[in-house]
N, C-alpha and C positions, 0 to 999 in steps of 0.2 A: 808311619802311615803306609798302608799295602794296597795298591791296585788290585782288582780278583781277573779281569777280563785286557789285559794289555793283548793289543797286538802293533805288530813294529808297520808301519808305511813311509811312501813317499810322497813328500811337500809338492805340490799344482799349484796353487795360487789360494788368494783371500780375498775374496772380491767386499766384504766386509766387516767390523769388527768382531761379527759374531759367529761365521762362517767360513770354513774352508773346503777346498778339494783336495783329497789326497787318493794316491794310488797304493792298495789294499791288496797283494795279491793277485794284481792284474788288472782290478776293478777300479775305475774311479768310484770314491764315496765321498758323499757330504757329510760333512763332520762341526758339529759343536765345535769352539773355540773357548776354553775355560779360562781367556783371559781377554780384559775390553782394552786392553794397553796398546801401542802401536808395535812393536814386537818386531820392527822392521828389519833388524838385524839378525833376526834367531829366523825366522820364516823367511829364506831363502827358495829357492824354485830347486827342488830336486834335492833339497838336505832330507837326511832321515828325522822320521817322527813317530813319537808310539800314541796310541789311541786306544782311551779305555770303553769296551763294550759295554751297549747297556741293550737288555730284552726287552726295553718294556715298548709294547702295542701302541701305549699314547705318543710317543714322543716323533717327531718328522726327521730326525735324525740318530744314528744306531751306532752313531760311535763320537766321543769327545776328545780331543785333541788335546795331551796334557804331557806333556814332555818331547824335545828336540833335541837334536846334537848339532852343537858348533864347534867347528873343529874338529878334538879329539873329548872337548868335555859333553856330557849330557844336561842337560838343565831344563828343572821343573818348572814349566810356565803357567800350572795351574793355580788361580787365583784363590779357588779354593784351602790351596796344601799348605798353603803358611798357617792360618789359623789350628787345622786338623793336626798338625804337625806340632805345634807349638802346646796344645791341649795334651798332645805324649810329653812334651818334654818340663812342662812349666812344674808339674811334681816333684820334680830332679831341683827346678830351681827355688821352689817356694815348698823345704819337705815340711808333710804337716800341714799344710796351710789349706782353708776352704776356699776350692776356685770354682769359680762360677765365670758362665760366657753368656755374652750381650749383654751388658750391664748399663743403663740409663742414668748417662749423670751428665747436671748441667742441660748444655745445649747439643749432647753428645753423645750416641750410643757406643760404646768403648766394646774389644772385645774380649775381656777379663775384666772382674773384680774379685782381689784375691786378700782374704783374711788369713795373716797371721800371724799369730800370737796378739800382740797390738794391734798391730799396722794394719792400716784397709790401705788397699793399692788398685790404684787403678793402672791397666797395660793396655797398649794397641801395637797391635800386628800389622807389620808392612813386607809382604813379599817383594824380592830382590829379583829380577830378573834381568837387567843389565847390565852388559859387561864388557868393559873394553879396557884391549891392554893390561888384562888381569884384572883391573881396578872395577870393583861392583861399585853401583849407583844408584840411586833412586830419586826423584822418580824418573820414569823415560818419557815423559807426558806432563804438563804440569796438573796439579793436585789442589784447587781449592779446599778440598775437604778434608788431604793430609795437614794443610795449615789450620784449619778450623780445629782439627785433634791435635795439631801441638799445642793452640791456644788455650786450651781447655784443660789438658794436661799441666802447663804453667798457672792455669788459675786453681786447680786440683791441690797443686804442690803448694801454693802460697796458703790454705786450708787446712793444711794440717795432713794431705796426704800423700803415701808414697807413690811416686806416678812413672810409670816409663814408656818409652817408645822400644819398640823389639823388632829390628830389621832382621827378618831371616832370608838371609842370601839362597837364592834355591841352586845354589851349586857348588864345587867344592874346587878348591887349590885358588883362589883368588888372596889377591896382596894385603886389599883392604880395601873399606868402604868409605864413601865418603859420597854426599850430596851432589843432585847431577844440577849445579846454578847455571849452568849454561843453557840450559831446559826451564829450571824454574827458580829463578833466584831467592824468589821470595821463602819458599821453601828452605831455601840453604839459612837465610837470614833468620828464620823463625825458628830454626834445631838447634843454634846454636844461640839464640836465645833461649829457648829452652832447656839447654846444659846447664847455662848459667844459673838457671833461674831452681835448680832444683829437682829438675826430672835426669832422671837415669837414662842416658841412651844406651842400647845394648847394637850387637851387632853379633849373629852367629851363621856361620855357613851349613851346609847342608852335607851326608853324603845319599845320593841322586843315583837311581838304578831305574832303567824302564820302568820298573814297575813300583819302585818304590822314592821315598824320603824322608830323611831322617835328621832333626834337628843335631849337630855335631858339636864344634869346637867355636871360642870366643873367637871375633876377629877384627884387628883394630880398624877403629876408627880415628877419621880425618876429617876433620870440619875446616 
């Protein structure tokens, strides 16, 4: 996945979920936030951040907020790139196979259903974006509706279907991943029923450039 209109700024503040200030060139600009997460680690005051343009006349804001640097790593925080990203790479994983996005099952809209050969599979995509001490996590916020998709997914599998979860870590050199229970436990408790139960959990990192993301290499997992 390629950005067309990146430009690099500096982090102001986020007065909330949806919006931030950042310094453009000199200019303070209001900027989209392409992620509802709490992000409190990555949105620092005065960290670098890139922002993708957009022309268009309607919109009250001219630029989106979709990648930051901690540390020395860069890391994709747009909520969007996991899926965008995943739709390049799921070909690589499922060759052959008919993949379709948004897919209505249950009490669920998933976002894959992928036919191949046999198998009908249903996958949901979960972007990665915290990180501490190397160790990626999810979620940084707790997720009713990531437990509603594991649940759904465990009753998918017990059906006859192949079901997985696909955590894409939006950044690269991390140790491993593993559920943030400290944040939301029930989440930890439900993945790991879901292991059990039959669903595939995946886990792959990213490699992250201003302007780009690119689904990479497997990365264990720790439940």
């Amino acid at each position: 996945m390629v950005y067309r209109n990146i430009t690099e700024g500096r982090f102001i503040s986020r007065p909330n979920r949806f919006i931030a200030y950042a310094e453009i060139n000199g200019t303070v600009e209001k900027c989209h936030v392409r992620n509802t997460g709490r992000c409190k680690e990555l949105l620092t005051e005065g960290c670098t951040v890139w922002l993708d343009r957009s022309d268009s006349p309607a919109r009250s804001t001219k630029y989106d907020l979709v990648a930051v640097k901690k540390g020395e790593r860069i890391i994709n925080m747009d909520s969007y790139a996991p899926n965008r990203a995943a739709g390049e790479f799921l070909p690589l994983l499922f060759p052959g196979g008919d993949i379709r996005p948004e897919y209505t099952w249950g009490n669920s809209r998933f976002d894959f259903f992928i036919v191949s050969g046999t198998e009908k599979i249903l996958l949901e995509v979960k972007g990665v974006t915290l990180e501490k001490d190397g160790i990626a996590m999810f979620p940084d916020a707790p997720t009713e509706r990531g437990v509603k998709h594991l649940n759904e997914l465990i009753k998918a599998a017990s059906e006859g279907y192949k079901a997985y979860m696909l955590f894409v870590i939006q950044m690269k050199g991390v140790k491993y991943f593993t559920p943030n229970n400290e944040t939301h436990a029930l989440f930890g408790e439900t993945l790991k029923k879901a292991a059990s139960s039959g669903v595939d959990i995946l886990a792959y990192d990213c490699i992250v450039t201003p302007d780009s993301i690119k689904i990479n290499e497997r990365t264990e997992i720790r439940l």
